[in-house]
C-alpha positions in Angstrom: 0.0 0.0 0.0 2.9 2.5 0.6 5.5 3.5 -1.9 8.6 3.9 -1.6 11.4 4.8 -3.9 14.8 4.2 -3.2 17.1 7.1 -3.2 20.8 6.7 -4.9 23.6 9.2 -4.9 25.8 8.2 -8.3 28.7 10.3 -8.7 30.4 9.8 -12.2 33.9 11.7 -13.1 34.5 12.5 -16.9 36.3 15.2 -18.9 35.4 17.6 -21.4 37.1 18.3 -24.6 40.0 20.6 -24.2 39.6 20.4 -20.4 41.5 18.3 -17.6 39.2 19.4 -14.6 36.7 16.2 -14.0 33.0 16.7 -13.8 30.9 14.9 -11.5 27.2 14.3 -11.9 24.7 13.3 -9.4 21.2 11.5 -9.1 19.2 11.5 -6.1 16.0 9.4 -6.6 12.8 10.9 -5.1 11.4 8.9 -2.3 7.5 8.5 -2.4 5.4 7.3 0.4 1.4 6.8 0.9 -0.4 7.7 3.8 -4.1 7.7 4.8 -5.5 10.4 6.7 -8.5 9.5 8.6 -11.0 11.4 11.3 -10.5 10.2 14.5 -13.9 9.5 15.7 -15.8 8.8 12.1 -12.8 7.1 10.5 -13.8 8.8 7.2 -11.0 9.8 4.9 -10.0 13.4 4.5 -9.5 14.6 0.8 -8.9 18.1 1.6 -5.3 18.8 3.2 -3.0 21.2 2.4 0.7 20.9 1.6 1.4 23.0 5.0 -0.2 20.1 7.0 1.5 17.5 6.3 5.0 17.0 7.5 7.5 13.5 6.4 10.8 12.9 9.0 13.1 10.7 7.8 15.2 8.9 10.9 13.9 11.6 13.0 14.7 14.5 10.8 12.4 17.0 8.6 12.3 16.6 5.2 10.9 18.9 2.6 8.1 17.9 0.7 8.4 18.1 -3.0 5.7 16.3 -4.5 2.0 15.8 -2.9 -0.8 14.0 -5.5 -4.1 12.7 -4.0 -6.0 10.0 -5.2 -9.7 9.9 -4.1 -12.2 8.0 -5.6 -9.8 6.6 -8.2 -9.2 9.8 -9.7 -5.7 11.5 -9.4 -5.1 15.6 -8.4 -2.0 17.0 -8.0 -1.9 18.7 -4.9 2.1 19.8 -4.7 3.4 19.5 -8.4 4.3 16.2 -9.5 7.5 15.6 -12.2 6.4 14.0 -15.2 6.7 10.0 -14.9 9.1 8.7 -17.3 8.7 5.1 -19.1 10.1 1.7 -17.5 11.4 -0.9 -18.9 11.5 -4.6 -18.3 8.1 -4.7 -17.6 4.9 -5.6 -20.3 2.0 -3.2 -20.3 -1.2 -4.2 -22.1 -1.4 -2.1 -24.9 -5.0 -0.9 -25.1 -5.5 1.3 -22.0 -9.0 1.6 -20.4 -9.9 5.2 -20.5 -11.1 4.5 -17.3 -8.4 3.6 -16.2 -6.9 7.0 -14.3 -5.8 5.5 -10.8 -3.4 3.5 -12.0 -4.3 0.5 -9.7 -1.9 -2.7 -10.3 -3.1 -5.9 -8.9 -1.0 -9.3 -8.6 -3.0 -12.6 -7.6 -0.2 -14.7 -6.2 -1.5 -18.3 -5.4 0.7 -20.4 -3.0 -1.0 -23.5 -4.3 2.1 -25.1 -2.9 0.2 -24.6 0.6 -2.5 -24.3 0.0 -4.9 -27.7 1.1 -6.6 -29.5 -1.6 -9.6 -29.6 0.6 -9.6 -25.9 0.0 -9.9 -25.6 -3.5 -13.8 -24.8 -4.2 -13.1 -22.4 -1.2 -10.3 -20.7 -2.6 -12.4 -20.7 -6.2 -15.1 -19.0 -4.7 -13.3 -16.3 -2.8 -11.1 -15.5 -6.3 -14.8 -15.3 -8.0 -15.7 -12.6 -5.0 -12.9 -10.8 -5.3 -13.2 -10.7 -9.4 -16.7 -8.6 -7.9 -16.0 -6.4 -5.2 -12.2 -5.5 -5.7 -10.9 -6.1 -9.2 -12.6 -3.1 -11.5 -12.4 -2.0 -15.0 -9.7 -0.4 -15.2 -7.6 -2.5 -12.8 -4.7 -3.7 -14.3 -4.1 -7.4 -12.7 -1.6 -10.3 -13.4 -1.6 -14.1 -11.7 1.2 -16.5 -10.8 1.0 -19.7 -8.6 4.0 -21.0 -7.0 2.7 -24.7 -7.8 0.8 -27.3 -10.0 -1.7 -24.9 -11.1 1.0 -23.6 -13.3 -0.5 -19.9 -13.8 1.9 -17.3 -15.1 -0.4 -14.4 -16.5 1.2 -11.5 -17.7 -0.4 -8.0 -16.7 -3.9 -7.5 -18.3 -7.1 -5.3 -18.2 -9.2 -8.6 -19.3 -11.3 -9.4 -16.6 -12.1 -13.0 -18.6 -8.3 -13.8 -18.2 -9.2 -14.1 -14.5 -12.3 -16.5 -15.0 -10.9 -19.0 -16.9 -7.4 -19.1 -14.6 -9.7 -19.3 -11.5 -11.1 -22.7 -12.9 -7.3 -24.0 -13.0 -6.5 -23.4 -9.0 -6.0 -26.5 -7.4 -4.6 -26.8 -3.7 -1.3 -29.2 -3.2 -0.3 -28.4 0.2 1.3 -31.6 2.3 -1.0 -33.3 4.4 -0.1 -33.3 8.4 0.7 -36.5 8.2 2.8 -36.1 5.1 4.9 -34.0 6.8 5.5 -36.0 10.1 6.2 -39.3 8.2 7.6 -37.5 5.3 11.9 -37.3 5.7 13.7 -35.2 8.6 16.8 -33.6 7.9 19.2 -31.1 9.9 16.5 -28.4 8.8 13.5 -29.8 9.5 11.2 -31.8 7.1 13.1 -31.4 3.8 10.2 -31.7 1.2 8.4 -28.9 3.6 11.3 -26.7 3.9 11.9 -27.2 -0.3 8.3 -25.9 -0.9 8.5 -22.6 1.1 11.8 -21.6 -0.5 10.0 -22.6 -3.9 6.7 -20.0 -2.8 9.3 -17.4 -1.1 12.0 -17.3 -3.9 8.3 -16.8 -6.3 7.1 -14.2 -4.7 10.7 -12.2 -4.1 11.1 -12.7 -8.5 8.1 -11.2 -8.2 8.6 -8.2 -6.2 12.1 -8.0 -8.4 9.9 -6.8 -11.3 7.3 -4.8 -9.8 10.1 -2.8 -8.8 10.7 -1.8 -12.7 6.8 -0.5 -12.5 6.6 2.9 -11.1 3.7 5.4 -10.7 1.4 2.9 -10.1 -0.4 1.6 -7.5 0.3 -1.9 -6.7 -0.8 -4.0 -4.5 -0.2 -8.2 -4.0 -3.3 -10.4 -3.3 -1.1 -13.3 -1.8 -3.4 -16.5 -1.6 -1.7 -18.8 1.4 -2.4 -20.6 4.5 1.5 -18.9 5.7 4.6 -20.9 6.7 5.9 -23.5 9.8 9.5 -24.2 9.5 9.1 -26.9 12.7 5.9 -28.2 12.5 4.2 -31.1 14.5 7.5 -31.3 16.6 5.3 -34.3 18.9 4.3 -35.8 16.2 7.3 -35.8 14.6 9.3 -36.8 17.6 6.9 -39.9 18.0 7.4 -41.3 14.5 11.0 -40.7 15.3 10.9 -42.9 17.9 9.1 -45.6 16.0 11.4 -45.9 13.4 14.3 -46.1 15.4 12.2 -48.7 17.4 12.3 -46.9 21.0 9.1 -47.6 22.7 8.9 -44.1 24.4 9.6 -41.2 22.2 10.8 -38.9 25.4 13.4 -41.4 25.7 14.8 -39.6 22.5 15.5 -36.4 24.4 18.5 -37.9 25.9 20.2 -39.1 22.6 23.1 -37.0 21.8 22.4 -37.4 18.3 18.8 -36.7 18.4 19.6 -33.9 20.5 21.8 -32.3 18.0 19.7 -32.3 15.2 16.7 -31.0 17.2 19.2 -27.6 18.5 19.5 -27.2 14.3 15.8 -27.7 13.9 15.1 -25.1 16.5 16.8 -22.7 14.2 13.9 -23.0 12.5 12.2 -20.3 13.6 15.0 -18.0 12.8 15.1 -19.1 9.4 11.4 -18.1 8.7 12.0 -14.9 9.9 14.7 -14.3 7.8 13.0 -15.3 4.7 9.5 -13.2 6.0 12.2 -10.3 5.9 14.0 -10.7 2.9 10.6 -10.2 1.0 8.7 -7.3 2.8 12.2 -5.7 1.9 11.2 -6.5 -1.4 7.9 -5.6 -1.8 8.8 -1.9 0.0 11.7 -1.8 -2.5 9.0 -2.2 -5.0 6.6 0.1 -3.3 4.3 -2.7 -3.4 1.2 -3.9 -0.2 1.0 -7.4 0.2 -2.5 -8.5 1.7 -1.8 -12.1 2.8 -5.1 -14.3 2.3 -6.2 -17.1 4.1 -8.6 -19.2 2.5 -9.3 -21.3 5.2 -11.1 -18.5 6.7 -12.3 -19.4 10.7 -10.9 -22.7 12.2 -12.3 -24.0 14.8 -10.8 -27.3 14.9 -8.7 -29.6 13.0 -10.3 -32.2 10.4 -10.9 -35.6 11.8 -9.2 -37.3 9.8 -5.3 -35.6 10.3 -4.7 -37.1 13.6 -2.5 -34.8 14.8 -1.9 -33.8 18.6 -3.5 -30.9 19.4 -1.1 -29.3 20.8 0.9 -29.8 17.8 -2.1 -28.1 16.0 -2.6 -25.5 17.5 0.7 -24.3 17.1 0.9 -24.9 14.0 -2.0 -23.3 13.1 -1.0 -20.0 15.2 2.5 -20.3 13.7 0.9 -20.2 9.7 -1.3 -17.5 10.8 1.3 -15.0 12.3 3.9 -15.7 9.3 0.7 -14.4 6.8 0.1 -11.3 9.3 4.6 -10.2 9.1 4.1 -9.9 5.6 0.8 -7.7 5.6 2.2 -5.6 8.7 5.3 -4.8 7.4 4.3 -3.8 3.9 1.4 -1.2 4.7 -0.9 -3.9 4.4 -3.2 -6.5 6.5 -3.9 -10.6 7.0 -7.1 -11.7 6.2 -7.0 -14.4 8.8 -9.2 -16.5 10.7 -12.4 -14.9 9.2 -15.1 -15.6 7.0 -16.0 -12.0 5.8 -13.4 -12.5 2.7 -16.2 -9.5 1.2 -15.5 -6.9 3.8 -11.8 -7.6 3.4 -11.9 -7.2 0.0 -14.2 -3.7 0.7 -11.6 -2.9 2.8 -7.8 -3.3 0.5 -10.8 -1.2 -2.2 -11.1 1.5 -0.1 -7.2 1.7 0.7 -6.2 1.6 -3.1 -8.8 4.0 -3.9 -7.9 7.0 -1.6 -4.8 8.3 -0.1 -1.5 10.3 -0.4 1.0 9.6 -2.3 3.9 12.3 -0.6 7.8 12.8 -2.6 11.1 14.7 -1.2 14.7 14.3 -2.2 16.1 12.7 1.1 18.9 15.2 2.7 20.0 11.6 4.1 24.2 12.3 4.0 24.5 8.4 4.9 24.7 6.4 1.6 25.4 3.0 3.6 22.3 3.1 5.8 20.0 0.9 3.6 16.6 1.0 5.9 15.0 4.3 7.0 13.0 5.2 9.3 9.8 7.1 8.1 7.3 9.0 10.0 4.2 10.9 8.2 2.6 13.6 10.3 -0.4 15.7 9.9 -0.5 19.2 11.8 -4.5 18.8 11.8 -6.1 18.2 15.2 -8.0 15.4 15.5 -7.0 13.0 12.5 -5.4 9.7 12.4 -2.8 9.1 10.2 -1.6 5.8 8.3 1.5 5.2 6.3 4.4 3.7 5.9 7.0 3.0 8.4 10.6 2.4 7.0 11.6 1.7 3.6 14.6 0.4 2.1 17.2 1.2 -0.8 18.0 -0.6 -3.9 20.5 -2.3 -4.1 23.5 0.2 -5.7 23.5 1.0 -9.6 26.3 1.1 -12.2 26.4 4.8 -13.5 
């Protein structure tokens, strides 16, 4: 939901005919961020400040506002003047353009089919085909990719019908609980578990990769998942342990050195999903992209009957999935749709947010090149409004002049 630009400082020496003094050149990249100014008591958005209003710090220090465009409604106004947006490359546009389409809204569907449950699949269908209704618009720009066996790679497009017949090929292939506790074990956890997720994660980063070649746009990621567990079903797991290496009481495994080591690895786990989690809201900020995480497995009140799993186990590994899905929608700008039913009033909701908002610029007076992530803080001087935007943001990676 919140852009933001990186900012590079490129200093190249040359020399002009018949002169031996160099001459250096510089680029500074303006740094964009969204915020949403609401009133406190009605929540309504407020379409009417004024450049003197609004204030950006950048690790605790003022910056000067350059550019200040409002979009309300879906309609653009330039509020502070804006420099004109020059053309990308390495990206595909359709070629006939909407005259609608003046918002510049950019939707990709991501579907983790590779955890995603087949038991899930009509679900999932269903809440794409509500989505298609009460988020997607003419206009919209939008573009799917699954991570998995429904083997959809659609390029950006304003066909709506692109989306109907792609929806009829999603199909869940997530691993079963039980697949995963008798599956194999390695130092890492359950290998064919831990091969999927760097599959979906190293997807999705490609992903952001490009969107970061599309600027001027709003963009926001519809990610379709039931989130990530790097140690999963550690009792269950533990007990088929134990029965393969025919002890008759799994705790009895606690005290084998061996066992012992590889679970202190395992329990890395944790730090290892974190990492990855990371290493792609990084990406989607570099791309000035909003993830909104999806869980199609909406309220769960209980585990199926027929996974056998302990509940314990469960539990935390429902919680576990859950959390993973609400990092990435936190630390983008965005939010989880988690452990509801009301996928309509979510979808109301990521409408409303790529509809109307802010979209602030400045020239960051930043001396320190090295720093990579900065801290942002958007401010409004009016009494009694709320505001939300982005928090930090990082630069891209350095450029060859």
């Amino acid at each position: 939901m919140w852009k933001a630009a990186g900012l590079a400082l490129v200093l190249t020496a040359g020399t002009v005919e018949g002169q031996e003094r160099p001459i250096f050149r510089a680029r500074v990249d303006l740094v964009t961020t969204d915020m949403i100014p609401r009133d406190a008591r009605t929540g309504q958005f407020i379409a009417d400040l004024k450049p003197g209003e609004i204030d950006v710090y950048e690790d605790g220090v003022k910056q000067t506002i350059a550019t200040i465009e409002l979009i309300h409604g879906g309609r653009a106004y330039s509020v502070l003047g804006l420099p004109p947006a020059a053309p990308q490359e390495g990206i595909i546009l359709p070629r006939n353009k909407p005259t609608s389409d003046t918002a510049g809204r950019v939707f990709l569907i991501v579907i983790d089919d590779l955890h995603l449950d087949f038991q899930q699949t009509l679900k999932t269908r269903t809440l794409l085909k509500e989505m298609l209704k009460s988020l997607i618009h003419d206009g919209d720009m939008f573009g799917i990719v699954s991570t998995g066996t429904s083997s959809l790679s659609i390029q950006l497009t304003y066909d709506r019908q692109v989306l109907d017949s792609a929806i009829e090929k999603i199909s869940g292939g997530a691993l079963k609980p039980k697949e995963i506790i008798e599956g194999a074990q390695g130092p890492n956890g359950p290998t064919e578990l831990r091969h999927r997720a760097h599959v979906a994660f190293s997807t999705a980063y490609d992903l952001m990769k490009n969107l970061e070649k599309l600027q001027n746009r709003r963009k926001a990621v519809i990610y379709i998942s039931s989130g990530y567990d790097f140690n999963p079903f550690e009792r269950g797991r533990l007990e088929e342990t134990a029965k393969r290496m025919h002890v008759e009481n799994a705790d009895d495994l606690q005290s084998d050195p061996f066992y012992r080591n590889e679970q202190s690895q395992q329990a890395l786990a944790a730090a290892d999903l974190v990492r990855e989690l990371d290493e792609l809201t990084r990406a989607a900020n570099r791309a000035n992209a909003t993830i909104y995480p999806i869980d199609p497995r909406g309220l769960v009140a209980g585990q199926d009957l027929d996974q056998e799993v302990d509940q314990q186990d469960w539990n935390a590994y429902l919680r576990e999935t859950q959390d993973s899905l609400r990092v990435l929608g936190e630390g983008t700008g965005g939010f989880a749709v988690v452990n509801q039913n009301d996928f309509t009033k979510a979808f109301k909701r990521i409408d409303a947010e790529t509809s109307d908002y802010y979209v602030i610029g400045y020239y960051s007076n930043n001396p320190d090149g090295l720093k990579r992530t900065r801290k942002l803080d958007v401010r409004t001087s009016r009494p009694g409004l709320t505001v939300v935007s982005r928090t930090e943001y990082s630069l891209p990676p350095s450029r060859r002049p």
